[in-house]
KOLTORTOR-847965 format. One record per residue (C-alpha): residue number from 1; x, y, z. Coordinates in steps of 0.2 Angstrom, whole numbers, plus 5000, padded with zeros to 4 digits. Example, Ala and Ser with C-alpha at 12.3 -4.5 7.8 and 13.67 -1.06 7.14 Angstrom:
! residues 2
<r><pos>1</pos><X>5062</X><Y>4978</Y><Z>5039</Z></r>
<r><pos>2</pos><X>5068</X><Y>4995</Y><Z>5036</Z></r>
! end
This chain:
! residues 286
<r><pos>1</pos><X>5148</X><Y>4722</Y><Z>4850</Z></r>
<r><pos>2</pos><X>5146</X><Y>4740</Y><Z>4848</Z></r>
<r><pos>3</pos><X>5128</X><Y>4739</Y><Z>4844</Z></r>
<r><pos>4</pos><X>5124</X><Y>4728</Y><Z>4858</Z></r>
<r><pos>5</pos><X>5132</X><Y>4740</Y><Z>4869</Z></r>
<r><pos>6</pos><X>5123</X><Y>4754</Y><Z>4863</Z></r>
<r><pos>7</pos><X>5105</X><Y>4743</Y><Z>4864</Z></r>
<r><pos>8</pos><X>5110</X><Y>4740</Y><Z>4884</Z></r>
<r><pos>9</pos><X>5112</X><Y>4760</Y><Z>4886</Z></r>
<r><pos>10</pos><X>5094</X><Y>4763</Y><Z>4879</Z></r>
<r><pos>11</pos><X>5088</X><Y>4750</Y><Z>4891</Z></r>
<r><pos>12</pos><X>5095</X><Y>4758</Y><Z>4905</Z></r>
<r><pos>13</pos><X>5089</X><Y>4776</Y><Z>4900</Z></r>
<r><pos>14</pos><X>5073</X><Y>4767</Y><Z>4894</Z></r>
<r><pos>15</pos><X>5070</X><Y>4760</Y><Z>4914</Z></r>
<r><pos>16</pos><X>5075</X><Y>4778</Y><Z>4920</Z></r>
<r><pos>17</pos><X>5064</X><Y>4787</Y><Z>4912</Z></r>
<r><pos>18</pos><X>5050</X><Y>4773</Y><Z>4916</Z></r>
<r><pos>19</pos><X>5056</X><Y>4775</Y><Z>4934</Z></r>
<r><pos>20</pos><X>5051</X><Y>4797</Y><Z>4930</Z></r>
<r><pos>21</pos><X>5038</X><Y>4795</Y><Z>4922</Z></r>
<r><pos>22</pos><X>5030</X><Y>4784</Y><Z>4937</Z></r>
<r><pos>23</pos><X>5035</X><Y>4798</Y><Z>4949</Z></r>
<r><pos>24</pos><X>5027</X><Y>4812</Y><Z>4940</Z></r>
<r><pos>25</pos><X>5012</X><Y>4802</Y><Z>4935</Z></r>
<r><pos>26</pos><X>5010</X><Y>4800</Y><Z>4957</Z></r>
<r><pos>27</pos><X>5013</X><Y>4816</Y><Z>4958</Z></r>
<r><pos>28</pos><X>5001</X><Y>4823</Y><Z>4947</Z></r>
<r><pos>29</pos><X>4987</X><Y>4814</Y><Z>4953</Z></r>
<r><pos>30</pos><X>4991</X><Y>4818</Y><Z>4971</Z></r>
<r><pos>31</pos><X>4990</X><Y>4837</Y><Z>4964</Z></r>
<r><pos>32</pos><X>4973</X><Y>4833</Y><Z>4956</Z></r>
<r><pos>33</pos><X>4968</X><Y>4825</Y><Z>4971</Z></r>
<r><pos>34</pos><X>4972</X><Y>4842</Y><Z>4981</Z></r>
<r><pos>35</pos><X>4965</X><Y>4851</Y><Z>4971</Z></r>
<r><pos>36</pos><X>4947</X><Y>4843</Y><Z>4973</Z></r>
<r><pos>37</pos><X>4952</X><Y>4844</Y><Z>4990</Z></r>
<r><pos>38</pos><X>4952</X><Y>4863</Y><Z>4990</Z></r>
<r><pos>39</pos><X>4940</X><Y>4867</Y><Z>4980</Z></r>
<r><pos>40</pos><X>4927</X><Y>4858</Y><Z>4992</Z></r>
<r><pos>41</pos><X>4933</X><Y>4868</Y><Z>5004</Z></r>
<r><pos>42</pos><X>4930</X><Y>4883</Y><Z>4994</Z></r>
<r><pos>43</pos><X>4911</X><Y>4879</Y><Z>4988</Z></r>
<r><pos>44</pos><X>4911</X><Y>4872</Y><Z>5010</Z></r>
<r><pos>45</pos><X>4916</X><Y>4889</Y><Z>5013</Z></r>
<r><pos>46</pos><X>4906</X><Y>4899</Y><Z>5001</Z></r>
<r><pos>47</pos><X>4891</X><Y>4891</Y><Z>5008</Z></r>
<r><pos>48</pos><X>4896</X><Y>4896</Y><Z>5025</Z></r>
<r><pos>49</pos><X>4901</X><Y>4915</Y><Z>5022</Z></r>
<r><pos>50</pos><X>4882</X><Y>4921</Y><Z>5022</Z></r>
<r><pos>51</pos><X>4877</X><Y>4912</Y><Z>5037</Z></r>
<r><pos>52</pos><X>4891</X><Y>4921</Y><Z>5045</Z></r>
<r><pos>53</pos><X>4888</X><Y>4938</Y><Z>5037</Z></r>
<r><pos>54</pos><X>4870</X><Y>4936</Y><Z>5043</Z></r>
<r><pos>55</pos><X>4876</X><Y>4933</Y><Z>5061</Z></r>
<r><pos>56</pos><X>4889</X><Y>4945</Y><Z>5059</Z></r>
<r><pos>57</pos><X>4876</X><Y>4961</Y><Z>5053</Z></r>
<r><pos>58</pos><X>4865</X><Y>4956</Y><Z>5072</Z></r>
<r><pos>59</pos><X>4877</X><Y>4956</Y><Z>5083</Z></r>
<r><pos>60</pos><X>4882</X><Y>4974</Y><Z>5075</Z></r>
<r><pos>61</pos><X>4864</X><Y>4979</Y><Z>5077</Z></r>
<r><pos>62</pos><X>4864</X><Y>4975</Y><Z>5098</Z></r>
<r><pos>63</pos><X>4885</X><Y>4983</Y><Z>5097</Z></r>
<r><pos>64</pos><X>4877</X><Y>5001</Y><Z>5092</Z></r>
<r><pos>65</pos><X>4866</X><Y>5004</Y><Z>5107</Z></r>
<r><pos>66</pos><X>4882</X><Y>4999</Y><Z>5117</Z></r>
<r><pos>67</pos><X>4892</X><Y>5009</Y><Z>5108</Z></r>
<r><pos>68</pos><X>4879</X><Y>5025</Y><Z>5111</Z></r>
<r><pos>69</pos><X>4877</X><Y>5020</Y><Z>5129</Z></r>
<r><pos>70</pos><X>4896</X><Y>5021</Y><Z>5131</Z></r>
<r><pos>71</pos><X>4897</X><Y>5036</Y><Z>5120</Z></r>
<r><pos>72</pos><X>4885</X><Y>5045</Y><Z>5131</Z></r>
<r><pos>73</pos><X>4892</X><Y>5041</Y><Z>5147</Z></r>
<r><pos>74</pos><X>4910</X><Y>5043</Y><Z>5144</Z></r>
<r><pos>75</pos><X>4920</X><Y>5029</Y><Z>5157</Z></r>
<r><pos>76</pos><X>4936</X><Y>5033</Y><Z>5157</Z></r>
<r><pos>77</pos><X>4951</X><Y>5022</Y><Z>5158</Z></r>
<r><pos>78</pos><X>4963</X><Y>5020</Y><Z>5171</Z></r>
<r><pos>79</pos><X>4980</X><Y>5020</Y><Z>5163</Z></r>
<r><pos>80</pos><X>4991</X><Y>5017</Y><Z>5177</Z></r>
<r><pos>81</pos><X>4981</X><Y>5000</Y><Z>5181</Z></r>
<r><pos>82</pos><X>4982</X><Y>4984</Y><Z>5172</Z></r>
<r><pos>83</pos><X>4977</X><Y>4982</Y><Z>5157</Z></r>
<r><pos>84</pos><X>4966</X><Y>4962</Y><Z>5152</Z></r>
<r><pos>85</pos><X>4966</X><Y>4960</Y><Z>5134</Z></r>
<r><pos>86</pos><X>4955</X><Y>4946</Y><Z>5127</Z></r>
<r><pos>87</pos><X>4962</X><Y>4942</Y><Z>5110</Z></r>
<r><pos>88</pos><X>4948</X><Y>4931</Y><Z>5099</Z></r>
<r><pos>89</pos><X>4953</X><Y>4920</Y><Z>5089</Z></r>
<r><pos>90</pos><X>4948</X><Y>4900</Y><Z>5085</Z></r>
<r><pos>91</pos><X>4955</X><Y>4883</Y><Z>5082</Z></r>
<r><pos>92</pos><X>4956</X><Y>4879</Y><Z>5063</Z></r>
<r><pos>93</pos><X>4968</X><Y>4884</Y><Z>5051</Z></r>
<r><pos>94</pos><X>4970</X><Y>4885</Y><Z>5034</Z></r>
<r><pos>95</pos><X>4965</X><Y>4903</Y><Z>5031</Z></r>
<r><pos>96</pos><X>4978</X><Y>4912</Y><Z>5027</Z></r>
<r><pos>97</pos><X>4987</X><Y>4923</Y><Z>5040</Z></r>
<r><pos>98</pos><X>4970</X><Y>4927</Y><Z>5049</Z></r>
<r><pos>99</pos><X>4975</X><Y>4920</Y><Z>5067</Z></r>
<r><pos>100</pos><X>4993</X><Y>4928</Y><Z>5063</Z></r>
<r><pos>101</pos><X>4987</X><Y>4944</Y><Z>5061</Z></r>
<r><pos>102</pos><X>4978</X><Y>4948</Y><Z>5077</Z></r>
<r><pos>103</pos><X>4993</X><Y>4938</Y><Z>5087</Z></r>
<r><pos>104</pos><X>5004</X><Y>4951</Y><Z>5080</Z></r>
<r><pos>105</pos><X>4991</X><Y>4966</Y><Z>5085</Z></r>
<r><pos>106</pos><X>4991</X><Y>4956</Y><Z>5103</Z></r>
<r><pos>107</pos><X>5008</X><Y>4957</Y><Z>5104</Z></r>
<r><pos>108</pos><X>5009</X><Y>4976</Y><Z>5097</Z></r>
<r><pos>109</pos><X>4997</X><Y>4980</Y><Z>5113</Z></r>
<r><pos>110</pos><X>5005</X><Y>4972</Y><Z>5125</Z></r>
<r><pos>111</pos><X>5022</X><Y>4978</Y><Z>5121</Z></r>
<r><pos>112</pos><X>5013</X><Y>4998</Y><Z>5120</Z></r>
<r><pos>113</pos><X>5008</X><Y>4992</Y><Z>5140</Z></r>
<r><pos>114</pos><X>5025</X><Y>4989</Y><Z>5145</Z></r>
<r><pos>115</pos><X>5018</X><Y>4970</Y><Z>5149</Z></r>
<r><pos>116</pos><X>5007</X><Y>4979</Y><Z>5161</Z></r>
<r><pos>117</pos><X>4995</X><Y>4965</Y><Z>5154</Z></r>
<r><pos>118</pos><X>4986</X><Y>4951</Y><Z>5155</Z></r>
<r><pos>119</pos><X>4978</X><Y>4940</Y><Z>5141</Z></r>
<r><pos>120</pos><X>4963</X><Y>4929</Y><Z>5137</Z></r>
<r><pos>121</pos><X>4966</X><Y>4918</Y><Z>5123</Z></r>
<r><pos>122</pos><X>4950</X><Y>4912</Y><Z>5113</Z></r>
<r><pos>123</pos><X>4954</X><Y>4899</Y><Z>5101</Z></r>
<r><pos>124</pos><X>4969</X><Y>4888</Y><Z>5101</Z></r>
<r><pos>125</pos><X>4978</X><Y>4895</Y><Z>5087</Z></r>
<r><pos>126</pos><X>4981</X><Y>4913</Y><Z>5097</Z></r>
<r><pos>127</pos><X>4982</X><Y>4903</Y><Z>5112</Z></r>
<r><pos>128</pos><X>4997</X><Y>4895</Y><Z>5101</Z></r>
<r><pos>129</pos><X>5006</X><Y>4909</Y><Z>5096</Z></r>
<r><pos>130</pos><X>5005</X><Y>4920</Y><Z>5112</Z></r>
<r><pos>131</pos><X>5011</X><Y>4907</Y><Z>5121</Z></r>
<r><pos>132</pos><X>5027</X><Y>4907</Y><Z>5112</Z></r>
<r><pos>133</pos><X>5031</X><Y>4924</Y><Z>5116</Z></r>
<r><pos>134</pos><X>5021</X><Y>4931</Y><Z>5132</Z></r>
<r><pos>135</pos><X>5018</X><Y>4913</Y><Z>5141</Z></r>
<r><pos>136</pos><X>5015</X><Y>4922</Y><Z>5157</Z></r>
<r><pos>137</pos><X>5003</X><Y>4934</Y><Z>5152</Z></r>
<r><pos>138</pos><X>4992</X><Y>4922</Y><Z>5148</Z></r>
<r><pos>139</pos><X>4979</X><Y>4918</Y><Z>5162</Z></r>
<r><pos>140</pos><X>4966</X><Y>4910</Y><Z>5153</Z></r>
<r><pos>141</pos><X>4962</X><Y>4900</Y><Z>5136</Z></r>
<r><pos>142</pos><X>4947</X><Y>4893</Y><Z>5127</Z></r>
<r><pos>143</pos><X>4943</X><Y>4882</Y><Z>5116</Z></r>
<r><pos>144</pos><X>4930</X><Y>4873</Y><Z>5104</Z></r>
<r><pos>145</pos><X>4927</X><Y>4890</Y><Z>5096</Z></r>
<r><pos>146</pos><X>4926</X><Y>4894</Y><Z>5077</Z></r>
<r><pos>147</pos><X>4916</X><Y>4877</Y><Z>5073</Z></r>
<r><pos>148</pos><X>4897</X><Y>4888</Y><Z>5072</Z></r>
<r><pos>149</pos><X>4894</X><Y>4904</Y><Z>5072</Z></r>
<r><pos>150</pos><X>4895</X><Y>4912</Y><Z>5089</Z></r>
<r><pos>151</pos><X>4881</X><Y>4911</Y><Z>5100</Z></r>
<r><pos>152</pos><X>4876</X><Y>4926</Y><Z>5114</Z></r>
<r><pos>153</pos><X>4873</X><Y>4909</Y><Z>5128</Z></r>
<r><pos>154</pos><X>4892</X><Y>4903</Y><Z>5124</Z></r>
<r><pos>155</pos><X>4898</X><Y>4921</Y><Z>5126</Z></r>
<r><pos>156</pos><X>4890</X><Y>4924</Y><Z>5143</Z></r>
<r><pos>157</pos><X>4898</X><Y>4907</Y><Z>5151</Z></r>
<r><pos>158</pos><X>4915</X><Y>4915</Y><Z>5144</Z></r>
<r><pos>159</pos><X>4912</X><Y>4930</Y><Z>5152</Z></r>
<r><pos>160</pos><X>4910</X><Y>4922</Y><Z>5168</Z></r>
<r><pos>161</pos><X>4924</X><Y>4913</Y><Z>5169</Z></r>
<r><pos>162</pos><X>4934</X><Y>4928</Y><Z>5164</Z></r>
<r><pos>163</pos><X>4924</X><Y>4937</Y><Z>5178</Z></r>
<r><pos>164</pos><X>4934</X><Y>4924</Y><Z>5191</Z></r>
<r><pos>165</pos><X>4952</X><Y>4932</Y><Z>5185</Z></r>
<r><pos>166</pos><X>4947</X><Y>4947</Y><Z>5195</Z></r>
<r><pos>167</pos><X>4942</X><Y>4964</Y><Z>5193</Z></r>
<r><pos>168</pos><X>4952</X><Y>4973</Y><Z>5180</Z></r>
<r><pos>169</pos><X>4954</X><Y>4993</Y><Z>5178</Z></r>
<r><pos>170</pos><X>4955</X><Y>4990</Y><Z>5160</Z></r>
<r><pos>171</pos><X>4947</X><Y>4978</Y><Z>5147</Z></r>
<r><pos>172</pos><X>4950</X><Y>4976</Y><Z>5130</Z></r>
<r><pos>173</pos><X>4944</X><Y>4964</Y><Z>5116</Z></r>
<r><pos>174</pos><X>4956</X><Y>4963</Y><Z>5102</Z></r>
<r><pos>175</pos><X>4948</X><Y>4953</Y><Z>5086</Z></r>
<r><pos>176</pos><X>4948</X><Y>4954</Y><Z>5068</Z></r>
<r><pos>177</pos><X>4935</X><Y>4967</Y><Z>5061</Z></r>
<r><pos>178</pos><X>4929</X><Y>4961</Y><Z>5043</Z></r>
<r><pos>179</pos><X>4929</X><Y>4974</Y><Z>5031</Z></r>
<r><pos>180</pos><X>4924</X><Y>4964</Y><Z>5015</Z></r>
<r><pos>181</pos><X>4925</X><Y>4949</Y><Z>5007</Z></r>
<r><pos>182</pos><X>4944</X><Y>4950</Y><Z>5001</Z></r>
<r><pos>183</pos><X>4950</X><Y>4959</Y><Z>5017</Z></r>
<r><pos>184</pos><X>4950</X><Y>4961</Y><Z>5038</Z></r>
<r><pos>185</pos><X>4958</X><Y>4972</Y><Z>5050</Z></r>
<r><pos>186</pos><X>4962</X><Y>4970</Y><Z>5067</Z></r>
<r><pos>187</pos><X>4952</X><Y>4980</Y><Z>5078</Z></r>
<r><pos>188</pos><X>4950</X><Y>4983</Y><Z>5097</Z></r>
<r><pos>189</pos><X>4933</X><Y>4985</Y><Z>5106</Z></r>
<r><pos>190</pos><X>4935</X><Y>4995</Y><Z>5125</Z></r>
<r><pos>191</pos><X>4926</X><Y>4986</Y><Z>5139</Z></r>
<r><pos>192</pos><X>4924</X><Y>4995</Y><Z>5156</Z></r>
<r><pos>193</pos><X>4921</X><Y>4988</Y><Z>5174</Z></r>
<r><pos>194</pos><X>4908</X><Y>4992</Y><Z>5185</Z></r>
<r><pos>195</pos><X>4917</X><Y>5006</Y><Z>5194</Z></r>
<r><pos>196</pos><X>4921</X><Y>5015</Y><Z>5179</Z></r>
<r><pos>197</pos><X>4902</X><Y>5016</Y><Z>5172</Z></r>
<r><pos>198</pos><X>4899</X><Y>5022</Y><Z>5189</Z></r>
<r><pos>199</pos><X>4911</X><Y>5034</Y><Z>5190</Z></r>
<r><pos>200</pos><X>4907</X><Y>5040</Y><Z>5170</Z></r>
<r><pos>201</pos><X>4899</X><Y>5059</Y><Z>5172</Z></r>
<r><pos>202</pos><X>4886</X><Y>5054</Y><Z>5159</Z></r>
<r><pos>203</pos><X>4879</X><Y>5040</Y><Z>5167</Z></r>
<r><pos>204</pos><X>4867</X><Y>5054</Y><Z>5177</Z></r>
<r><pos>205</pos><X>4859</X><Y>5056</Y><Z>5160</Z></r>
<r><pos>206</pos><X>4849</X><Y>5041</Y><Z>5162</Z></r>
<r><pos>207</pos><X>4834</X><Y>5036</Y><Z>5173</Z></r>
<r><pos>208</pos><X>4843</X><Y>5023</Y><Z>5182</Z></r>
<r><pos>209</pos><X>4829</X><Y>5014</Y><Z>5196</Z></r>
<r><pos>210</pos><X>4843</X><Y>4999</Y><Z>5199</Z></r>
<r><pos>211</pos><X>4856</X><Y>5003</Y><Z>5211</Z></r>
<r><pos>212</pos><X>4869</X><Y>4989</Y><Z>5204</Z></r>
<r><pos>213</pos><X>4866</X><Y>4994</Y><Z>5188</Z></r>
<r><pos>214</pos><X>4885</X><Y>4997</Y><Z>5183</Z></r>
<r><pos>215</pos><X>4888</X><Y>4981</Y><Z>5187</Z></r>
<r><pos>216</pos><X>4876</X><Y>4971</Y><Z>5176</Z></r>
<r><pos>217</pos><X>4878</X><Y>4986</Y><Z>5160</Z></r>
<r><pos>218</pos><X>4897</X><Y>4982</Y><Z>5166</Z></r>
<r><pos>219</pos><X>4896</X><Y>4961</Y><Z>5161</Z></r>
<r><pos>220</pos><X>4882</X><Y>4964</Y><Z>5147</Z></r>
<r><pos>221</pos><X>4895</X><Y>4976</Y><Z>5140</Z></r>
<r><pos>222</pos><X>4908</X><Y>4964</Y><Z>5141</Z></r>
<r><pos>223</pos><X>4898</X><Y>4949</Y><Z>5133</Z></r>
<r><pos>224</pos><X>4891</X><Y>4961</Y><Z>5120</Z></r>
<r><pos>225</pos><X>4908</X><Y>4967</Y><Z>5115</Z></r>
<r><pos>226</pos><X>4914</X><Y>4949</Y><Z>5114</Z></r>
<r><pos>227</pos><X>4898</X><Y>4944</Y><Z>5104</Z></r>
<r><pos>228</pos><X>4903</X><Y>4956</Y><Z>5092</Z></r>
<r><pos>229</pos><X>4921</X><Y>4951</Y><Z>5092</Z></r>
<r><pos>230</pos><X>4918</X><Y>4933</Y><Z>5088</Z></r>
<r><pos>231</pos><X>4905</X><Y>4935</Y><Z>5075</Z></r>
<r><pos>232</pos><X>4918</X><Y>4948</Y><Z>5066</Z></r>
<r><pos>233</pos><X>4933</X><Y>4937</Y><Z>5067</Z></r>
<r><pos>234</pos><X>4921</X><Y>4920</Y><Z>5061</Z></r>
<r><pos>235</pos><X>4916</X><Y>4929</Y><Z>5046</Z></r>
<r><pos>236</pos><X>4932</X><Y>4935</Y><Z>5042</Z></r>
<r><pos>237</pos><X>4938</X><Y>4917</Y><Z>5046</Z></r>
<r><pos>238</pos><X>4927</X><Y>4911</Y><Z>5033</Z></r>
<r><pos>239</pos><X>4931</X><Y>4924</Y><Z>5021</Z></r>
<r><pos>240</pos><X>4950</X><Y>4921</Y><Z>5023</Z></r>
<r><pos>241</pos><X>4948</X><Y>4902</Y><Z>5020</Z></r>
<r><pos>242</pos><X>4937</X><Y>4905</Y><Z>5004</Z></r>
<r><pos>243</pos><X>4951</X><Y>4915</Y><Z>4998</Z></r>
<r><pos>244</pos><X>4964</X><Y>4904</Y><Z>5003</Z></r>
<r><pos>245</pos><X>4957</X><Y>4889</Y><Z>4996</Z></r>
<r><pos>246</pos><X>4951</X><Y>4898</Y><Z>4980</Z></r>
<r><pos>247</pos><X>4972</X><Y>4904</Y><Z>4979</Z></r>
<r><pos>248</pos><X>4976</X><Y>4886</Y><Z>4983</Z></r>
<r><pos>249</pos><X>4965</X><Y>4878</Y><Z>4969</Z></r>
<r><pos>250</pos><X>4973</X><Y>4890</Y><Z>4955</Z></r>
<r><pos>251</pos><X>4990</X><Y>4885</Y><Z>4959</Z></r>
<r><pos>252</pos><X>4984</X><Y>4866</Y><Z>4960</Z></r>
<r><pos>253</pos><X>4978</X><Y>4871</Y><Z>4943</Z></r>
<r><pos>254</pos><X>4994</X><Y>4876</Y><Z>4937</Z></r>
<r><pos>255</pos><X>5005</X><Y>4863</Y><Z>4943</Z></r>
<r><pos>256</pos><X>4993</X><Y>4851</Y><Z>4936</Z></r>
<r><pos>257</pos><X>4996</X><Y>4859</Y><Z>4919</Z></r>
<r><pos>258</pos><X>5014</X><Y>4859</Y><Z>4921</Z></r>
<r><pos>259</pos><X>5016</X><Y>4843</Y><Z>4927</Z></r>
<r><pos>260</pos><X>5004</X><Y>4836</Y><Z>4913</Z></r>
<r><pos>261</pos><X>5017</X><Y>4845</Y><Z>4901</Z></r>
<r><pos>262</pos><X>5030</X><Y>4838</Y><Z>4910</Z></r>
<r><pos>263</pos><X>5023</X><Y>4820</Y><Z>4909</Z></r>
<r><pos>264</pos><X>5018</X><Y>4821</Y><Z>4891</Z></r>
<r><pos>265</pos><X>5037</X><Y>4826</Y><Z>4887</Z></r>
<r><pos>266</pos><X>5044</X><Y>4812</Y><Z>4896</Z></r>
<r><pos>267</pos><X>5033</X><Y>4801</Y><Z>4890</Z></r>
<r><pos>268</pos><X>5037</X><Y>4806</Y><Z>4871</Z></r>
<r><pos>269</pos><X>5053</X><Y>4804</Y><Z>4877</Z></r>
<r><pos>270</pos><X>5052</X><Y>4786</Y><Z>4883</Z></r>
<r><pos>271</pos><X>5044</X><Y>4782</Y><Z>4866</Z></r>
<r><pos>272</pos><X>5059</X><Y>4788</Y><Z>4859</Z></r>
<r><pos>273</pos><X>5072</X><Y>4779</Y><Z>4868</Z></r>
<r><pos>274</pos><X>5060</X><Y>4762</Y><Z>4866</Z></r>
<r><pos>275</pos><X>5060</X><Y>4766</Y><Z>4846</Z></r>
<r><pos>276</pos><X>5078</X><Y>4766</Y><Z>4847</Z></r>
<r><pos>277</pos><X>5080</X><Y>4751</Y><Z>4856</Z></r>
<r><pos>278</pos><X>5068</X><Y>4742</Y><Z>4841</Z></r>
<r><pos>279</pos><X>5081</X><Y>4749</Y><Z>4828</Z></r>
<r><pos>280</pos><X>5095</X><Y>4747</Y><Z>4835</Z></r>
<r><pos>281</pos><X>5090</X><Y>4728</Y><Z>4839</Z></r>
<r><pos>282</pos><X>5086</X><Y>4726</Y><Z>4823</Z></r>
<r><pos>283</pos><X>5101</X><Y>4732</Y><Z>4816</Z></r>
<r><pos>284</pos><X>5111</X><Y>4722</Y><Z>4824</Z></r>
<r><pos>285</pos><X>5101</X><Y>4706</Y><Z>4816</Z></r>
<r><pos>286</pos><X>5108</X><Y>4710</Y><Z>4798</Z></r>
! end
């Protein structure tokens, strides 16, 4: 009697550790299955980065000659005015705390402006998190942005709408300046309206035939410095999520070894139990 009882206990350990042994085997294939998962988006991501490098190094090449133009004219800022900060950004996620970042610089800024602020939001994920905290700062959101590298035709319809808000003493693009593969920065471009170029002392050191020229170097400004802004932060989007995913995949890689571990243990474990059913069976036969 006492041997049958002990056979019924290894039976019911027996279908326990069956029952564990199922559940770990799910789970390490769903971890395999993740893993492919990330690493595609790695290699997707690799692939990507030197499209976005390339398109990131142009729209530096046309940012100098605003910068020297800027430089040499020196506009000056109207701090008592209200401040439109246009805070880029984009729709997708997984990559790290890239879109975290620059909603946390946003809200640095407005907080230094006493609120004196209003914000443009590019991308949904900024759009998001500034909505949260500053819902009525917010005047004006896009989207679709971060699929392609940005595009000087896409900027320009942007700046138009953002045009329709109003005229503002004070502009500023806020973005994510990439600094290399492994790291970003969040950065701030200065835009200035056409009364402040045509007030800038060294705007008399150019030849100027056009008499609204403040207003167009005004806009091409603002759509230069967004260019910029947009081709930064989409390379160091890229970058982020290549890093991200690469992280992702190594811890993939080392829950799949612990959980193989795990399931090999188990397993010997169930062998063991079913060995002991056999003896014990069979002991209780003589």
């Amino acid at each position: 009697m006492f041997r049958l009882g002990a056979r019924q206990v290894a039976r019911s350990t027996g279908a326990r550790n069956y029952a564990t042994l199922r559940e770990i085997e799910m789970r390490l294939k769903s971890i395999k299955n993740i893993e492919k998962i990330t690493n595609t988006m790695k290699v997707v991501a690799s692939t990507r980065l030197n499209k976005a490098q390339r398109a990131m190094t142009a729209s530096r090449v046309f940012h100098k000659s605003e910068a020297e133009f800027l430089e040499n004219t020196e506009p000056e800022k109207n701090a008592e005015e209200k401040t439109l900060l246009v805070v880029v950004s984009s729709d997708k996620g997984l990559c790290g705390s890239i879109h975290s970042q620059i909603s946390k610089y946003a809200r640095k800024r407005i907080a230094e402006l006493n609120g004196n602020a209003d914000v443009v939001a590019i991308g949904d994920k900024v759009r998001q998190q500034l909505t949260r905290t500053h819902a009525d700062s917010v005047k004006l959101a896009f989207n679709g942005i971060g699929k392609e590298a940005p595009n000087f035709y896409e900027v320009a319809l942007m700046v138009d709408e953002i045009k329709k808000l109003g005229e503002y003493a004070n502009i500023e693009v806020l973005y994510n300046k990439f600094t290399s593969g492994v790291s970003f920065e969040p950065s701030t471009f200065n835009a200035y309206t056409a009364a402040a170029i045509e007030a800038a002392q060294g705007l008399s050191k150019y030849d100027l035939e056009s008499e609204d020229i403040s207003s167009t170097a005004s806009e091409f400004g603002l759509a230069n410095s967004l260019l910029s802004a947009m081709a930064e932060g989409y390379a160091s989007e890229i970058s982020a999520r290549r890093n991200a995913m690469d992280n992702a995949s190594k811890n993939a890689g080392d829950m799949i070894n612990k959980y193989t571990i795990l399931y090999n243990r188990s397993r010997q474990a169930v062998i063991t139990n079913e060995l002991v059913d056999i003896i014990t069976g069979a002991s209780s036969l003589d």
